[in-house]
Every structure is written in structure tokens, then in C-alpha cells.
C-alpha positions, 0 to 999 in steps of 0.5 A, spaced: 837 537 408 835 532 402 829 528 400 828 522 398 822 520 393 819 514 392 817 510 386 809 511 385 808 505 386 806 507 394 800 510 390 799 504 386 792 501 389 794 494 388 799 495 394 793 493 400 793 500 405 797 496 410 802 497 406 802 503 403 807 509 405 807 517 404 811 518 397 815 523 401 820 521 406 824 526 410 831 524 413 830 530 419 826 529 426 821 533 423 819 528 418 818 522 423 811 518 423 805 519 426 804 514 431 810 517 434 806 522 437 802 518 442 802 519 449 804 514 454 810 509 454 807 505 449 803 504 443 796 502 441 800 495 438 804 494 445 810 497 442 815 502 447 815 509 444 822 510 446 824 502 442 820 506 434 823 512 437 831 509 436 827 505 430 826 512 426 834 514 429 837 507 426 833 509 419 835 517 419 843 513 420 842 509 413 839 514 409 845 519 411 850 514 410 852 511 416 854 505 418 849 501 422 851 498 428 850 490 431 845 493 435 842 497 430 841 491 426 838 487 431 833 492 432 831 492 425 830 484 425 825 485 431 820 491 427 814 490 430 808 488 424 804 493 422 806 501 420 814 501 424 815 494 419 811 498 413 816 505 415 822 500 414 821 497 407 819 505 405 826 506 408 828 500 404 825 502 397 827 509 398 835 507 399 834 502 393 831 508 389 837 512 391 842 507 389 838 504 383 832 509 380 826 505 379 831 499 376 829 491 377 834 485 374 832 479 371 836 472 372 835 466 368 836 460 372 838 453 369 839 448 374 843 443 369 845 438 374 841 435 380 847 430 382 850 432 389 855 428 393 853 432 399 848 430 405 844 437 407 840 436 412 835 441 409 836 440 401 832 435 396 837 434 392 842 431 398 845 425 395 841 418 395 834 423 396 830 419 392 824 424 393 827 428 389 828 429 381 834 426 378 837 429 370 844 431 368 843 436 362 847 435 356 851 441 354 847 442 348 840 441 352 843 447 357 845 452 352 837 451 349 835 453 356 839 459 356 838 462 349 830 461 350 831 466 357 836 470 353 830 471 348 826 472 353 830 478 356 833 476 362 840 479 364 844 475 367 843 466 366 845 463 373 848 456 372 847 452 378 849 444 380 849 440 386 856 438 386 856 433 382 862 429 381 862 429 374 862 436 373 868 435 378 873 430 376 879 432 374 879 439 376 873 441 373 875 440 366 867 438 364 865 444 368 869 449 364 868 445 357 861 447 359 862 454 361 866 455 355 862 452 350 856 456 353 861 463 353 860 461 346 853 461 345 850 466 349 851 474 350 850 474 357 854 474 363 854 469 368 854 467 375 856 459 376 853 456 383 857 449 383 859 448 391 865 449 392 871 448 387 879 448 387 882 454 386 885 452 379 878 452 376 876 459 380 882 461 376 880 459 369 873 461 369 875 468 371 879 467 365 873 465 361 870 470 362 864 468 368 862 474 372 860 471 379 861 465 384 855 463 387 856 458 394 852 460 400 855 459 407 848 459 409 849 461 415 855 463 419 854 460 425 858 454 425 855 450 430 849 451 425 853 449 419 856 443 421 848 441 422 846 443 416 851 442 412 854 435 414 861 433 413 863 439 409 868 444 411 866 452 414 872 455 412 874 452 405 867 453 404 869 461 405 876 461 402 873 458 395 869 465 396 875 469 397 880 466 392 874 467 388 874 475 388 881 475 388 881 472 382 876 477 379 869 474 380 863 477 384 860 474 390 854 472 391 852 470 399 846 467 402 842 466 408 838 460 410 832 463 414 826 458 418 832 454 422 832 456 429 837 461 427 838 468 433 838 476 431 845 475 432 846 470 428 843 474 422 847 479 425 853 475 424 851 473 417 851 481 415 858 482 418 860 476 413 858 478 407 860 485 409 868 482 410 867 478 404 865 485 400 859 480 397 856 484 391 850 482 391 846 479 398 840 475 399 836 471 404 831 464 403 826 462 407 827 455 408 821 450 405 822 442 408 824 438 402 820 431 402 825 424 403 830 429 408 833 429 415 829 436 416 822 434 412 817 435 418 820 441 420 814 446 421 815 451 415 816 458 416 813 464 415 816 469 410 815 474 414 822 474 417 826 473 410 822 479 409 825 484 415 831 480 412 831 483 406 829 490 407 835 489 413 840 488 408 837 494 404 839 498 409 846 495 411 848 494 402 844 500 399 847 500 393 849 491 392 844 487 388 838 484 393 834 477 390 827 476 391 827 469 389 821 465 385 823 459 388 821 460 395 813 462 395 812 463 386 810 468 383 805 470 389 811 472 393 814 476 389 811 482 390 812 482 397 820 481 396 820 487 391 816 492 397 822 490 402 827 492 398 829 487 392 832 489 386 833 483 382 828 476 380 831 470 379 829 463 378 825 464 372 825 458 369 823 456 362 817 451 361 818 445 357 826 445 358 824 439 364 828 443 369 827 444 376 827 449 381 830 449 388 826 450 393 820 449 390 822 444 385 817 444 380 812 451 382 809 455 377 814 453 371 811 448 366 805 453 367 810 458 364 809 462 370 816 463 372 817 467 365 819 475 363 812 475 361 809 472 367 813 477 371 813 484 368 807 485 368 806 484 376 814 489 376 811 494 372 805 495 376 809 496 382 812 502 379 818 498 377 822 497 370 826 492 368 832 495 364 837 493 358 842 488 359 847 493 356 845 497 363 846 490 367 852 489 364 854 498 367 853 496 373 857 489 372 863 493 370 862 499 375 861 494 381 868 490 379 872 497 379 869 497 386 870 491 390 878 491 386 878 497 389 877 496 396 880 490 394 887 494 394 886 499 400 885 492 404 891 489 402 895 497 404 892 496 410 895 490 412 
């Protein structure tokens, strides 16, 4: 029998008491909650006693280091609020101490390019959406950004675009000069998000020394996709990602949340990126975008990214979940991190007049998605933020080990 400690941020008392857990967690029958306890078929929050029962069965299985199964999963992403959602993220945060220690990552983002040639129903920079900003950084401009992050601290710069043809032309050839040039000026590693890209340019940027291919699916269902992502190919949209591990990046998926999507449908989505060995995991929760097909959609609550978030901390203990800046800011962070995250992104360096994402201007000429903005509200959780010689450990460990199962799948084959 072990036992798991949790980081003393469970004792911290800027976590509201709705929140708060036992520092200690036993993985035995005997260690099970209090609620669990009550006579009668339910609890006092309507909740079946047999339903919290199997609850405290699936997080025994995780911390054991079983697998879970569909239902399982299914059951996780229909915890009811209150102390069952509140013993998941404790169940959360203690795999990812397991895994991590008390370790959180930081990523700078650069969105050089807010030009795309795609028509998404739900994202602001879909072509000819003039509600949203329009900029095409110069090489140069995008390597000041990355070096005032890089000063600032973070770990790792994500460069992202919308698929911009100009990037795109002649088979990526000024993406790569920009990559190259970039490789040149900064000591970070790199994870490139330009939609999706031929083989031959996934090859060279493997070759120049990039780190991770971000392009999210989204989601996995493939009704839903041809919705969301109009005019655009679900399966090459997943090929590019396996030729992208193939030739020796790491992959990044993603989870549109707030879309009408089923627990099945997350469900499917987890067995995905399970499939595609994606090293690091995330889900967003969708935020309307003016000038869209989807602007009047009612905006979601959060509160199903974060089951999601400690969901997947349960499925991938030991893989990279985001608590991203650009959903809720700076104030939704904190909430992310309880459920499980390990890594924040999105922070965005005022006066380089970039935008976000989903939230395309939130907090970031106000310098409040800044290391500096951020630390603070890390450390007080209980958490760190360690080295970038750390970060780049985990980077090498990582890509031992998705090479690895790489080879033992081919064997099998």
C-alpha cells in the first residue's frame, strides 16, 4: 500500500473551502470519503451512493495505474459539483504530483499570423471575418516577441498562424525560412501550430530542430467536424499528425468544448489522442467569436473544461495538460491548475501588438498575461515553475518514449 501527498496548496487559504481536500490520500477502501458513508440510497445532493461508490473504484484504478475504461471515463465527466467533483481534482492534482512533483511549465505564444484560408464556424480569424484583427508579423517582429518571453522566462515559444497561404506557398518555404531564422535567435524549444502541412514541410521542420506539431482536430466526431471545420478533410487533418510523430515531433491535440458535444464524444476524443500517443493533451472551452456563423451561440460555462481537464489527468498522468490564459485570463487559471494542469500558455508579451485566440485581446496590453502576472498567482498554489534545462529533460525523456512505443507498435503490426 502507498500513499500519495499532495502539494500544500490544499492548505493554502486562498483555495475557497468548497475546494479544499485532506493533504492525504490513500489509494485503500479504507481511505474512502465521508459522504460515502451516509445511509440510504442517496446523498444529501441527490447523488445514488452506489454512483460516488464506483467513482471512489474508478480513482483507486487510476492511482494504481490501471487503465480506465470507456464507461469509467464516462462516469468521470458526469461527477456531480460539490465534494465528489472537489475528490476528483484532489485525485487529479495527486497523479500529477506523481508524475511531476510540484513542476509547472510556461509557454510563450506568438501568433504571427492572423490570415487564414479556412472558413471555421467558430474561430474569429475565419477568412473574410472582418471582425476580427488582421497582422502579419515580419520575421524579425516575431523573434523580438519570442526573445522578451524568452527574458521573461517561459520554457517553450509556440508559434502559431492561421493557414495562411503566404506561409504556405511553395511548400512552406517561408515558414521554414522563418523557422530557421527563429531556430537561430532563440534558445527555446519550439512548437509550430500552422494548420496543416504537407509531409515535405513536417520533414524539414523535424530536421531544423522543432519540438512539437500542434494541429487540434477539435473533435472526433466526424459529423461535428464537418460542422465546425467546413470544407476541410478529417483524415488528412489526422494524418499530418502521424507523419508529424513519424518523423520525430510531438503532438499536441486539442478539445473544442461548449458545442453540444456528448460524454461519448469526449470519450471518443480521449481514445484518439491515446492512438495518436499525443504527448501533451488539452481542452478549450469554446467562447462565441463576433463576425462568425456561431456568434450568437450561448457561451458555456467552464466547468465541463474543467472536469475534462482532471479527466484526462486521470487517463495521461504523466503527459503535459495546459490551463490556457485565453479562455477566462488570468482569473481562470487558478481553477485549471486545481484540476490537474501542468503547463500555461498563452502568455503574450504587451507592446508587441499581438493577439490572442479565443479571446483576442484579454489582459495583454494590460501586461497581465505575463511570467511576472502569473508567478505569483503559481506559487501560491503551492506550485514552481522550474528551468528550461528541466523543461527541455522532460522534452528528451518524452521523445525516448513515444519513439519507443512507436517501435513496439510497428512490431505488432
Amino acid at each position: 500500500m502507498f500513499e500519495v501527498r499532495e502539494s500544500e496548496y490544499n492548505k493554502q487559504s486562498t483555495e475557497p473551502a468548497s475546494t479544499r481536500q485532506s493533504v492525504h490520500f490513500m489509494p485503500s477502501l479504507s481511505s474512502k470519503p465521508s459522504y460515502l458513508n451516509q445511509p440510504g440510497d442517496k446523498t444529501r445532493n441527490g447523488v445514488r451512493a452506489d454512483t460516488l461508490r464506483h467513482m471512489e473504484f474508478i480513482f483507486e484504478k487510476a492511482l494504481w495505474k490501471q487503465p480506465l475504461n470507456d464507461n469509467d471515463i464516462a462516469c468521470l465527466l458526469a461527477t456531480p459539483p460539490g465534494k465528489p467533483l472537489n475528490r476528483l481534482f484532489t485525485v487529479a492534482r495527486a497523479l500529477r504530483e506523481r508524475a511531476f512533483e510540484n513542476q509547472v511549465f510556461l509557454y510563450g505564444f506568438v501568433y504571427f499570423s492572423t490570415y487564414c484560408q479556412n472558413y471555421c464556424q467558430f474561430c474569429l480569424y475565419r477568412k473574410f471575418n472582418k471582425a476580427a484583427p488582421r497582422y502579419r508579423k515580419s520575421i524579425r517582429a516575431t523573434i523580438d516577441a519570442a526573445r522578451t518571453l524568452e527574458d521573461e522566462g517561459v520554457h517553450l515559444i509556440d508559434l502559431t498562424m492561421g493557414e495562411d497561404p503566404y506561409y504556405l506557398q511553395q511548400d512552406g518555404e517561408t515558414l521554414l525560412e522563418l523557422v530557421a531564422r527563429f531556430r537561430e535567435a532563440v534558445d527555446l524549444p519550439i512548437m509550430v501550430s500552422p494548420g496543416v502541412l504537407k509531409t515535405q514541410s513536417l520533414s524539414e521542420m523535424a530536421r531544423q530542430g522543432v519540438d512539437w506539431y500542434a494541429c487540434y482536430q477539435e473533435t472526433f466526431n466526424e459529423r461535428h467536424f464537418v460542422q465546425l471545420r467546413s470544407r476541410q478533410s478529417f483524415n488528412r487533418r489526422i494524418e499530418a499528425k502521424k507523419q508529424a510523430r513519424q518523423f520525430g515531433l510531438l503532438i499536441e491535440e486539442g478539445l473544442l468544448l461548449g458545442i453540444d458535444e456528448s460524454h461519448g464524444d469526449i470519450v471518443l476524443a480521449l481514445r484518439n489522442m491515446e492512438t495518436l500517443n499525443a504527448s501533451q493533451v488539452r481542452a478549450m472551452t469554446f467562447r462565441p467569436q463576433p463576425g462568425t456563423p456561431m456568434a450568437n451561440w450561448q457561451v458555456p460555462n467552464s466547468i465541463d473544461e474543467l472536469r475534462t481537464i482532471a479527466t484526462l489527468r486521470l487517463c495521461f498522468p504523466d503527459r503535459l495538460i495546459p490551463a490556457s490564459l485565453d479562455v477566462d485570463g488570468p482569473q481562470g487559471l487558478r481553477d485549471r491548475l486545481i484540476a490537474g494542469a501542468n503547463v500555461v500558455t498563452s502568455l503574450i508579451p504587451p507592446q508587441h501588438k499581438l493577439a490572442g485566440v479565443s479571446k483576442a485581446r484579454l489582459g495583454i496590453e494590460e501586461g497581465e498575461r505575463t511570467v511576472s502576472a502569473m508567478v505569483p498567482l503559481i506559487e501560491r498554489l503551492g506550485l514552481r515553475t522550474n528551468s528550461v534545462s528541466a523543461y527541455k529533460q522532460w522534452l528528451q525523456k518524452e521523445k525516448w518514449r513515444v519513439g519507443r512505443q512507436d517501435r513496439v507498435d510497428s512490431k505488432s503490426m
